[in-house]
C-alpha positions in Angstrom: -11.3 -63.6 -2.8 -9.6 -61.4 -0.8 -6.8 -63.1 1.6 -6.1 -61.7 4.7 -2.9 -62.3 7.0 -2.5 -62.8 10.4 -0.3 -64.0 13.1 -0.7 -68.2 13.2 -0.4 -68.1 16.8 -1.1 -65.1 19.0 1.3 -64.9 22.0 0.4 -61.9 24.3 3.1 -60.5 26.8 3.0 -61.9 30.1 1.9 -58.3 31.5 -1.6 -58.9 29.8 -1.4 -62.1 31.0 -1.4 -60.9 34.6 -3.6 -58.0 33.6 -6.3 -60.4 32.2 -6.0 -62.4 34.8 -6.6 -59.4 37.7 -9.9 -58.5 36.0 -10.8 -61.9 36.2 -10.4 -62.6 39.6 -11.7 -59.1 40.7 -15.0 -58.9 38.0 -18.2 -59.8 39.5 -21.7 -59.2 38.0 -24.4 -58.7 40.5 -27.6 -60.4 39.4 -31.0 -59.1 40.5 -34.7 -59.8 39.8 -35.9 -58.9 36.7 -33.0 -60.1 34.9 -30.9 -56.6 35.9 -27.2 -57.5 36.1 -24.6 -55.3 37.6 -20.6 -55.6 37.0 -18.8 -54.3 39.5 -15.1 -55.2 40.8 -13.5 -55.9 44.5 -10.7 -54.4 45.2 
């Protein structure tokens, strides 16, 4: 079996932190009928 290696814990940099966490706050989908959805962002 092949092994493969990895980091045990994945720390990302506080700049994607805070880049992660923009998109988050700003990401919206837009839900209409029919099942459509949108994404869009506010800015």
């Amino acid at each position: 079996m092949k092994k493969i290696f990895t980091q045990e814990e994945v720390q990302p940099s506080e700049a994607v932190l805070e880049l992660i966490r923009q998109v988050a706050y700003t990401y919206r989908p837009l839900r209409l009928e029919g099942g459509v959805v949108i994404p869009y962002c506010l800015n």
